[in-house]
N, CA, C and O atoms as a GROMACS GRO file, in nm:
protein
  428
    1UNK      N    1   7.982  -8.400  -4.354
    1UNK     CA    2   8.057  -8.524  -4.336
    1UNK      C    3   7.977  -8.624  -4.255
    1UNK      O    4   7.980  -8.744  -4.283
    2UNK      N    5   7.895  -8.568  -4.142
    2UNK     CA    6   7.873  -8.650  -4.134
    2UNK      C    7   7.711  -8.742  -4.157
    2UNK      O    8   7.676  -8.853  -4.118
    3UNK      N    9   7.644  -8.642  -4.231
    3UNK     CA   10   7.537  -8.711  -4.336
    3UNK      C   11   7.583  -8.845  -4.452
    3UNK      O   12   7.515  -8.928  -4.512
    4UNK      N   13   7.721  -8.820  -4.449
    4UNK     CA   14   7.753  -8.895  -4.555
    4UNK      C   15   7.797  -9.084  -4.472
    4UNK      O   16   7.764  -9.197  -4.507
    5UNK      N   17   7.891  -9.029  -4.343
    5UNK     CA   18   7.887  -9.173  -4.264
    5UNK      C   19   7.724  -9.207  -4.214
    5UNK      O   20   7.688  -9.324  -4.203
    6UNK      N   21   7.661  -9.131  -4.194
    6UNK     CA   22   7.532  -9.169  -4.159
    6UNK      C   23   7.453  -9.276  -4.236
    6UNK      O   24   7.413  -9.389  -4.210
    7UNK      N   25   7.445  -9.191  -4.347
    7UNK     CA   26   7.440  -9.290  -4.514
    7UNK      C   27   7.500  -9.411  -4.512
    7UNK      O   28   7.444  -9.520  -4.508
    8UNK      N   29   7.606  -9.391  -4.514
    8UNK     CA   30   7.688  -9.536  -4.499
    8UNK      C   31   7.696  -9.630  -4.403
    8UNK      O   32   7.737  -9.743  -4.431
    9UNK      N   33   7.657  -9.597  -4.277
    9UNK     CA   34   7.638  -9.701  -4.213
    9UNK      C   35   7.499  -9.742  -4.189
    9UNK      O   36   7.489  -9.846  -4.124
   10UNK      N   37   7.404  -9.694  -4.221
   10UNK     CA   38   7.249  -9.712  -4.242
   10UNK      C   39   7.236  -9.799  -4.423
   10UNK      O   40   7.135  -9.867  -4.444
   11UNK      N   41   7.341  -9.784  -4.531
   11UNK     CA   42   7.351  -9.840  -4.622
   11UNK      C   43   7.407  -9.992  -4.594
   11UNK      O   44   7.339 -10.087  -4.634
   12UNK      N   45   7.547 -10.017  -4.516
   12UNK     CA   46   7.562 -10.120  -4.488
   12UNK      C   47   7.480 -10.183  -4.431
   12UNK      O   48   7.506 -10.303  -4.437
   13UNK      N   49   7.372 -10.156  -4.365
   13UNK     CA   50   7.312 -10.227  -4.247
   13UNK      C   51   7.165 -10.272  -4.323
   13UNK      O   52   7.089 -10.366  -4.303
   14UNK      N   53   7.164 -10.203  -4.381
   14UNK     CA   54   7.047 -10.220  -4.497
   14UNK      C   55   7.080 -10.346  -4.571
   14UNK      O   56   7.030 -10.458  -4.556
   15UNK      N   57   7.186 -10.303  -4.666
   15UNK     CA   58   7.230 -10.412  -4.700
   15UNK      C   59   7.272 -10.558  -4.616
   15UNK      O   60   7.223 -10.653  -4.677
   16UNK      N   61   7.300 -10.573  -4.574
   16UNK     CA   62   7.312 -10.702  -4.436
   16UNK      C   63   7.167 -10.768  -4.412
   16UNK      O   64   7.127 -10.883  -4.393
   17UNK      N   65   7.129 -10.688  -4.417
   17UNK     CA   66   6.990 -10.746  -4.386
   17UNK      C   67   6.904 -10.833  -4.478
   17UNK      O   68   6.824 -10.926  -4.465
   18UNK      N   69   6.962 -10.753  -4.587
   18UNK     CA   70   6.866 -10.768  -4.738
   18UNK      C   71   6.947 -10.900  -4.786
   18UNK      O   72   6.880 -10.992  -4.832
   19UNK      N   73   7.137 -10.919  -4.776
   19UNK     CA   74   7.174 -11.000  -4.779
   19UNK      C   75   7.107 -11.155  -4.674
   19UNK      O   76   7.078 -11.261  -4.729
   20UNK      N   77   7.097 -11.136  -4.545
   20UNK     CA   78   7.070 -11.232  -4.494
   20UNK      C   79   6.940 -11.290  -4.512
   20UNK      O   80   6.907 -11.404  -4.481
   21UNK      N   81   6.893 -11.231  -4.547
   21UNK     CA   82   6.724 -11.238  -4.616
   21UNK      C   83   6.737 -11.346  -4.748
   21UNK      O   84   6.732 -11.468  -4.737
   22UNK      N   85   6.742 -11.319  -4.792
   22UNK     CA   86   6.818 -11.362  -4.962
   22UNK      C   87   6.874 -11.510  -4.908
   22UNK      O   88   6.819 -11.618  -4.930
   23UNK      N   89   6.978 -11.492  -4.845
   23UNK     CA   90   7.019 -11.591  -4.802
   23UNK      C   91   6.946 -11.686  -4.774
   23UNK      O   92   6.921 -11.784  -4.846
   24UNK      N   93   6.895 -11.656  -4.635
   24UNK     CA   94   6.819 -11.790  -4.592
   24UNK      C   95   6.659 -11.811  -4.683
   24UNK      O   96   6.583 -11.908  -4.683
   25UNK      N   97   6.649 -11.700  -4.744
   25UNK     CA   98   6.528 -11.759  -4.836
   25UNK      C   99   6.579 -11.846  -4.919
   25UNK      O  100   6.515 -11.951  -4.924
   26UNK      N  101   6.689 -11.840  -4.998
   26UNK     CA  102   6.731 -11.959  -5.088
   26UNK      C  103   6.806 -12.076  -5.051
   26UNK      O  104   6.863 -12.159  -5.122
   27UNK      N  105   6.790 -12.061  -4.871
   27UNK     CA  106   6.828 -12.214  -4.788
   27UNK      C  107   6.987 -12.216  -4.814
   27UNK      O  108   7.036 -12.328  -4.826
   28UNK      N  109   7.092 -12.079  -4.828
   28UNK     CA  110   7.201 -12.077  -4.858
   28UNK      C  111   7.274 -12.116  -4.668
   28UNK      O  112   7.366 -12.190  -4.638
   29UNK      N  113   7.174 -12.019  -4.564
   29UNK     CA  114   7.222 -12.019  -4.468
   29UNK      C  115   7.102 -12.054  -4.385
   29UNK      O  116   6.992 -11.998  -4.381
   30UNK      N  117   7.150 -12.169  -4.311
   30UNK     CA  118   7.024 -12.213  -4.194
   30UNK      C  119   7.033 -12.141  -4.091
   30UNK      O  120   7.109 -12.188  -4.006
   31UNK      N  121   6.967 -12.009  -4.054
   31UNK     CA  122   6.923 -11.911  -3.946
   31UNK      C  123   6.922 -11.994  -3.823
   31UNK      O  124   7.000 -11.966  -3.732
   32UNK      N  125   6.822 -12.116  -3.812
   32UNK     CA  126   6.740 -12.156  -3.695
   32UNK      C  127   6.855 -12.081  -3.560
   32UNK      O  128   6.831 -11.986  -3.486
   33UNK      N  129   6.950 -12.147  -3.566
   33UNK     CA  130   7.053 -12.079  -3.436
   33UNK      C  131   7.064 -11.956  -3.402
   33UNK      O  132   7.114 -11.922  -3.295
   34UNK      N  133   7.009 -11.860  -3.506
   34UNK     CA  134   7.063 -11.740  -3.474
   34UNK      C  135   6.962 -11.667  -3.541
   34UNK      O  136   6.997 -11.560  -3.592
   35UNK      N  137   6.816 -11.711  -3.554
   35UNK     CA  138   6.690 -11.582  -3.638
   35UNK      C  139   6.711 -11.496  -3.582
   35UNK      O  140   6.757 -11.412  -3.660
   36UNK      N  141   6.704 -11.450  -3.462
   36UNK     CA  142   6.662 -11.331  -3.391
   36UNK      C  143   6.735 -11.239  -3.477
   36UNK      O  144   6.679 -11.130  -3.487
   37UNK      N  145   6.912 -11.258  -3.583
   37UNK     CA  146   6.950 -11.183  -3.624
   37UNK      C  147   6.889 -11.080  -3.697
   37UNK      O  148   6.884 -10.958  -3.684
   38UNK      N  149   6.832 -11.184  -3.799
   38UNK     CA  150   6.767 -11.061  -3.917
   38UNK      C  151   6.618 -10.930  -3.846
   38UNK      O  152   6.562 -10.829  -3.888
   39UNK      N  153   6.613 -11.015  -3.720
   39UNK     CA  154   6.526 -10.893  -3.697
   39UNK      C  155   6.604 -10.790  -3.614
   39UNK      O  156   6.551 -10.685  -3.578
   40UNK      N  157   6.725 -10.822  -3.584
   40UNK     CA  158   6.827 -10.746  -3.497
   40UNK      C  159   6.868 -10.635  -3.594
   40UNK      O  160   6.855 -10.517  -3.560
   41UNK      N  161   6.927 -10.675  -3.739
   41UNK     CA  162   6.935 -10.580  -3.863
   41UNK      C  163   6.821 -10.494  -3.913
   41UNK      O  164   6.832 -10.386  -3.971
   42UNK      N  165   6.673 -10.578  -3.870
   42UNK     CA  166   6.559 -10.509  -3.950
   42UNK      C  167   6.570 -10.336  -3.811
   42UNK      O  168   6.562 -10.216  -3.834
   43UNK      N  169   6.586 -10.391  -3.718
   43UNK     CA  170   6.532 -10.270  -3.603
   43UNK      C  171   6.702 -10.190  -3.662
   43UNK      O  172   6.690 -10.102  -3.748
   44UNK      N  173   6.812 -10.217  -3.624
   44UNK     CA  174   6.888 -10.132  -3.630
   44UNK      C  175   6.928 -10.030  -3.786
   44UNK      O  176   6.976  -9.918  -3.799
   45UNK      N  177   6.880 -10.136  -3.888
   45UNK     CA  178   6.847 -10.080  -4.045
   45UNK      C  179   6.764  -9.923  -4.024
   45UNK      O  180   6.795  -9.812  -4.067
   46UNK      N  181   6.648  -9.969  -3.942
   46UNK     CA  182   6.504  -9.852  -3.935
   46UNK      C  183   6.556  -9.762  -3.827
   46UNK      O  184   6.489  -9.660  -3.809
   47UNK      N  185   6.668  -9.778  -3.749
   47UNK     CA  186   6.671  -9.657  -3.651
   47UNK      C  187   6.790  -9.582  -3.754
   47UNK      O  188   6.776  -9.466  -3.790
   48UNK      N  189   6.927  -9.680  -3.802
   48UNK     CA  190   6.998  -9.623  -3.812
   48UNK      C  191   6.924  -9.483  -3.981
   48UNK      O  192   6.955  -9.364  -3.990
   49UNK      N  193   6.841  -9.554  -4.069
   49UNK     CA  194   6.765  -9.443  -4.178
   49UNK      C  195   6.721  -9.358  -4.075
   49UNK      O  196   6.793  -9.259  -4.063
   50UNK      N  197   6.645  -9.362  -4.013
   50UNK     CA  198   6.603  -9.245  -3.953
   50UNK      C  199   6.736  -9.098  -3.895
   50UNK      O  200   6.717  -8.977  -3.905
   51UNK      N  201   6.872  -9.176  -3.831
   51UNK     CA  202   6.979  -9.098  -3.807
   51UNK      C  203   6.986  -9.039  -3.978
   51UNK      O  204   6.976  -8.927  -4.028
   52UNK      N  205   7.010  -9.179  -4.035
   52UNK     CA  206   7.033  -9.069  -4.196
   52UNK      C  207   6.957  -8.947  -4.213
   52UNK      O  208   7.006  -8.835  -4.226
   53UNK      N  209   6.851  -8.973  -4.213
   53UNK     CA  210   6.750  -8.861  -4.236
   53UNK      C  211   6.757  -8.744  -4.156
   53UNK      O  212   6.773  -8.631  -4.204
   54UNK      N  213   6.744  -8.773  -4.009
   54UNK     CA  214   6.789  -8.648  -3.969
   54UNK      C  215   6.926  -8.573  -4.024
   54UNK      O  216   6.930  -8.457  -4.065
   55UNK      N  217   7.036  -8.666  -4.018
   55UNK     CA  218   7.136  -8.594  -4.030
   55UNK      C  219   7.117  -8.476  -4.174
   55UNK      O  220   7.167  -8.365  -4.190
   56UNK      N  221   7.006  -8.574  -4.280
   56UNK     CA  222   7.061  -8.501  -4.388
   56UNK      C  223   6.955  -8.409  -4.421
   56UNK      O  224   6.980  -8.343  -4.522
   57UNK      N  225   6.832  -8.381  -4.360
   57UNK     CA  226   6.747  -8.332  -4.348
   57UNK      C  227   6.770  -8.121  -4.439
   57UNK      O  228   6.712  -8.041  -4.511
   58UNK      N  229   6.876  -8.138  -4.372
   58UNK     CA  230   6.944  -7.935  -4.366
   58UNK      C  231   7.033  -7.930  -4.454
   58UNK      O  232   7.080  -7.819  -4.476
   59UNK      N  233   7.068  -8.011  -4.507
   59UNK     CA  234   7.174  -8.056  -4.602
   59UNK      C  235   7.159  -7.971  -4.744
   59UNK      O  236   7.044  -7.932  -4.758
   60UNK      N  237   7.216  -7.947  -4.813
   60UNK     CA  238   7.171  -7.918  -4.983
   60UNK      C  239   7.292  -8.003  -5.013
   60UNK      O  240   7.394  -8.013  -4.945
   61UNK      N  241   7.264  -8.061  -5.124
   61UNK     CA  242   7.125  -8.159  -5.161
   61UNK      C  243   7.081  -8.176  -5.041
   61UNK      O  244   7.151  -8.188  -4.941
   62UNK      N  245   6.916  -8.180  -5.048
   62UNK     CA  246   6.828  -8.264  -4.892
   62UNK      C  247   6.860  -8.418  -4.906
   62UNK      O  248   6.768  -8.490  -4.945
   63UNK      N  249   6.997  -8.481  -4.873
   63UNK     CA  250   6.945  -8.576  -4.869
   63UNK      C  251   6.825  -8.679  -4.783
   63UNK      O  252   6.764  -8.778  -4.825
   64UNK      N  253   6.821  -8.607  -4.639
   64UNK     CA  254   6.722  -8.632  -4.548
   64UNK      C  255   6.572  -8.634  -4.671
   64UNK      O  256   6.497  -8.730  -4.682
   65UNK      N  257   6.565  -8.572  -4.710
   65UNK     CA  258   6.400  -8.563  -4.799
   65UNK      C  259   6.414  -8.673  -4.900
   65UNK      O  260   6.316  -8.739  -4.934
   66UNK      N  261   6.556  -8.699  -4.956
   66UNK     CA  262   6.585  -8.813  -5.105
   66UNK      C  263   6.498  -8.970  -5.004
   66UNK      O  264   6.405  -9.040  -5.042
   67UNK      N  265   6.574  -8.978  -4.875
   67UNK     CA  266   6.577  -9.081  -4.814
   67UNK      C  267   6.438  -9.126  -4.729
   67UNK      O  268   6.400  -9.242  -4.710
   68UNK      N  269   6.369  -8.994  -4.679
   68UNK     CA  270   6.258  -9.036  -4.611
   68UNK      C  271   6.127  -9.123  -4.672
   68UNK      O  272   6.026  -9.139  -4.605
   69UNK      N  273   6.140  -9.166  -4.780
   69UNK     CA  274   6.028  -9.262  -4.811
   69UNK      C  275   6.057  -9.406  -4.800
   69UNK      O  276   5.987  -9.500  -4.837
   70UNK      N  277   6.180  -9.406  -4.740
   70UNK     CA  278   6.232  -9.566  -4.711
   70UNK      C  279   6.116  -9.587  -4.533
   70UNK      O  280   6.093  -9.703  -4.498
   71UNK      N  281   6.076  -9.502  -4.469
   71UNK     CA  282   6.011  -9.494  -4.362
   71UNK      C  283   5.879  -9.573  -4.364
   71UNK      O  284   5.822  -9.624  -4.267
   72UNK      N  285   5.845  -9.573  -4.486
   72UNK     CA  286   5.712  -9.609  -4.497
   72UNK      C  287   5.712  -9.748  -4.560
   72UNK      O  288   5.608  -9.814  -4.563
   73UNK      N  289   5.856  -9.805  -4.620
   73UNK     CA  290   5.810  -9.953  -4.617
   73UNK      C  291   5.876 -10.064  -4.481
   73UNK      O  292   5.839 -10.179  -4.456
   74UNK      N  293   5.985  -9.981  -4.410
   74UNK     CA  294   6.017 -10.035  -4.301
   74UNK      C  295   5.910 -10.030  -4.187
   74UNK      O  296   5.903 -10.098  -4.085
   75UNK      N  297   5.841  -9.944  -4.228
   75UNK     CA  298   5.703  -9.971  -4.120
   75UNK      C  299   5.604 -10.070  -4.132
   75UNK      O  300   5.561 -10.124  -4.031
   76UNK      N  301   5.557 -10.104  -4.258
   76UNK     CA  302   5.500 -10.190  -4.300
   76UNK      C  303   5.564 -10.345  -4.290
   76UNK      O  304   5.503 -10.445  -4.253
   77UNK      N  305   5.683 -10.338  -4.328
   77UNK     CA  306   5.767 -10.469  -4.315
   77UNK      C  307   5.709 -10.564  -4.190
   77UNK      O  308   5.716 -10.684  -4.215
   78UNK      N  309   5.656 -10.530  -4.067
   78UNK     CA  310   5.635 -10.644  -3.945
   78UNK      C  311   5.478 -10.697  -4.003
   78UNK      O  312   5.436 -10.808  -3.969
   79UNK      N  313   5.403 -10.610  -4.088
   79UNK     CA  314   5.246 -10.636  -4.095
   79UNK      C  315   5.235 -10.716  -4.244
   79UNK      O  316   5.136 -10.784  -4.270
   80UNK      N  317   5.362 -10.697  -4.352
   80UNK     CA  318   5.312 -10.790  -4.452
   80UNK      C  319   5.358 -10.960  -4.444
   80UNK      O  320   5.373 -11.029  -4.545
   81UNK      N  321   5.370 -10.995  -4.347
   81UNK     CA  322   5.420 -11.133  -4.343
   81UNK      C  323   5.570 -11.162  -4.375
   81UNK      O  324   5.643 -11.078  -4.427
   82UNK      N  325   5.615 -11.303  -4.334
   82UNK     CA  326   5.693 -11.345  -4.448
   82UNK      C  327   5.739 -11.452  -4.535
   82UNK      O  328   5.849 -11.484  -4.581
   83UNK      N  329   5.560 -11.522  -4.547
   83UNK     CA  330   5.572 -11.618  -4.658
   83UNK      C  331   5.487 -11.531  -4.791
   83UNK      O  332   5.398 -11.446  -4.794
   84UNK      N  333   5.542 -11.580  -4.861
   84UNK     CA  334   5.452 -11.506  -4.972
   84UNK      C  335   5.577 -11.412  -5.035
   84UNK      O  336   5.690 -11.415  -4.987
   85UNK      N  337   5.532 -11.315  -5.173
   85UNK     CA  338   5.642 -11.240  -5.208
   85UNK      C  339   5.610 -11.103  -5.166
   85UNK      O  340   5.673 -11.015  -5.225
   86UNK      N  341   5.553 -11.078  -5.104
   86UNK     CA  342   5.538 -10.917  -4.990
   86UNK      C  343   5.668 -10.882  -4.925
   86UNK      O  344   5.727 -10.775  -4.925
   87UNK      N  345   5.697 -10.989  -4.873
   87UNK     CA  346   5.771 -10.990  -4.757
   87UNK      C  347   5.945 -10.936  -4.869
   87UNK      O  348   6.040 -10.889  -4.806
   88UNK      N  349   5.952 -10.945  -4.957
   88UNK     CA  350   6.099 -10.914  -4.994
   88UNK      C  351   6.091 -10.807  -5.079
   88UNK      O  352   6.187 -10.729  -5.082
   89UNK      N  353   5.962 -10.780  -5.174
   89UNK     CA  354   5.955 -10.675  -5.228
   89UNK      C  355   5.874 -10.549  -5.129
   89UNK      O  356   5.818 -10.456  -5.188
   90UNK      N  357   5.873 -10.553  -5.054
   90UNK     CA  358   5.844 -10.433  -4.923
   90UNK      C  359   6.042 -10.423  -4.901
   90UNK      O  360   6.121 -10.335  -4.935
   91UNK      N  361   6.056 -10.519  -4.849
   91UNK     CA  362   6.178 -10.497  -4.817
   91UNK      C  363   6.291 -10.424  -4.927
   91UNK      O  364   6.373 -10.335  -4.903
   92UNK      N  365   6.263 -10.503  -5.067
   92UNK     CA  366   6.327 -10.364  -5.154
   92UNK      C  367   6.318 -10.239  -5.174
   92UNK      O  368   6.413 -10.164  -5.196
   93UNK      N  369   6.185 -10.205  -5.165
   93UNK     CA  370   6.152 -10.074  -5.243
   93UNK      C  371   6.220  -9.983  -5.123
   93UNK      O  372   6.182  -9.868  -5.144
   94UNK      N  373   6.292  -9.986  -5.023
   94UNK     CA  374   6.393  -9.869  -5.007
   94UNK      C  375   6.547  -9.900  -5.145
   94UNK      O  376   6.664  -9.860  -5.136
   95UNK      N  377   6.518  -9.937  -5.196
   95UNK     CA  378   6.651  -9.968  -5.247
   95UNK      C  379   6.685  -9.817  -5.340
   95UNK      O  380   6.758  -9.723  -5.309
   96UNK      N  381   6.631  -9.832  -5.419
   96UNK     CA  382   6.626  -9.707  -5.502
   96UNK      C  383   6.668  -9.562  -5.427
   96UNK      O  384   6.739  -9.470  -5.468
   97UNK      N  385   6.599  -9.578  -5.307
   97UNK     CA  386   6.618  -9.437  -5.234
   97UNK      C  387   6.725  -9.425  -5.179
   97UNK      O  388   6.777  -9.313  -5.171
   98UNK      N  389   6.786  -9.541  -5.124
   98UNK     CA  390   6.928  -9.532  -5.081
   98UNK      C  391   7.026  -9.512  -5.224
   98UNK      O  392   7.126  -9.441  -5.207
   99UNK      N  393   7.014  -9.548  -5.311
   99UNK     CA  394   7.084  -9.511  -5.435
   99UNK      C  395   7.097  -9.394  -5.490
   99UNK      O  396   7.197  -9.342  -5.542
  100UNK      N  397   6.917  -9.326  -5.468
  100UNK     CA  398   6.944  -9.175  -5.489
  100UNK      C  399   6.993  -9.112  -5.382
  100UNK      O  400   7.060  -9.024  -5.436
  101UNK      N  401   7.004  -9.100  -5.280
  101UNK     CA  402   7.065  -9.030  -5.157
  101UNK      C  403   7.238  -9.047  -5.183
  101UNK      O  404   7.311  -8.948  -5.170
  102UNK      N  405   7.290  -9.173  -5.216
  102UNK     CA  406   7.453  -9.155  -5.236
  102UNK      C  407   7.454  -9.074  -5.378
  102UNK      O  408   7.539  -8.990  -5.405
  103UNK      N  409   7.361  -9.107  -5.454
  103UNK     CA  410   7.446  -9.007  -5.569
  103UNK      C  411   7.388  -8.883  -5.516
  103UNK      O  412   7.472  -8.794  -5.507
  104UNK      N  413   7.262  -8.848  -5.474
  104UNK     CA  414   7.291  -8.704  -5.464
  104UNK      C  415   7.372  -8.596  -5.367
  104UNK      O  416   7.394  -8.475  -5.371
  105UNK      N  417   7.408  -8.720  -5.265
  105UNK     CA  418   7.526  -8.707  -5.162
  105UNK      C  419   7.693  -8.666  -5.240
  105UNK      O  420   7.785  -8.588  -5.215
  106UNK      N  421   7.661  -8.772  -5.344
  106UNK     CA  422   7.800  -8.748  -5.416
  106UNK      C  423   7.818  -8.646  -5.527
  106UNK      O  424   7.919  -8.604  -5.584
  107UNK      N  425   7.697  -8.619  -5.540
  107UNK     CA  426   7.706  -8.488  -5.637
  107UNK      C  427   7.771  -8.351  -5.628
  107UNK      O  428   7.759  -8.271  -5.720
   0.00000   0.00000   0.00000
């Protein structure tokens, strides 16, 4: 049970992020007042996957093992910039893995 809230609140937070991203890249929402947010989501996104992972690490299904390659583009995320298109497709490629971790969570 609780690999699965782990998931989910490391999924929401993921998502939030990826939303506010999106956002102010397409000038939907003017940040200036409040940037520090999205990097407030980027740090709590990367601690809260890591809780995922542990939690699900012992698990059958592993979801801890489905999920741990999201590690390696949230690490990269501060070193590829963020003008240019690096900066959002780093930021996707956990996407997939959080997708396989709920279905194989839900399996």
């Amino acid at each position: 049970m609780i690999v699965g809230a782990a998931l989910a609140v490391a999924s929401v937070s993921y998502a939030s992020s990826i939303t506010l991203g999106l956002l102010v890249a397409r000038r939907r929402v003017d940040s200036s007042a409040f940037h520090w947010l999205h990097h407030v989501l980027y740090i709590a996104t990367f601690v809260l996957a890591a809780a995922a992972i542990a939690a699900g690490l012992w698990r059958v299904p592993p979801v801890g093992w489905i999920l741990l390659p999201v590690v390696v583009p949230f690490a990269l995320i501060p070193f590829v910039g963020t003008r240019g298109p690096q900066h959002p497709i780093t930021g996707l490629v956990p996407a997939p893995f959080y997708i396989a971790a709920a279905v194989a969570l839900l399996a």
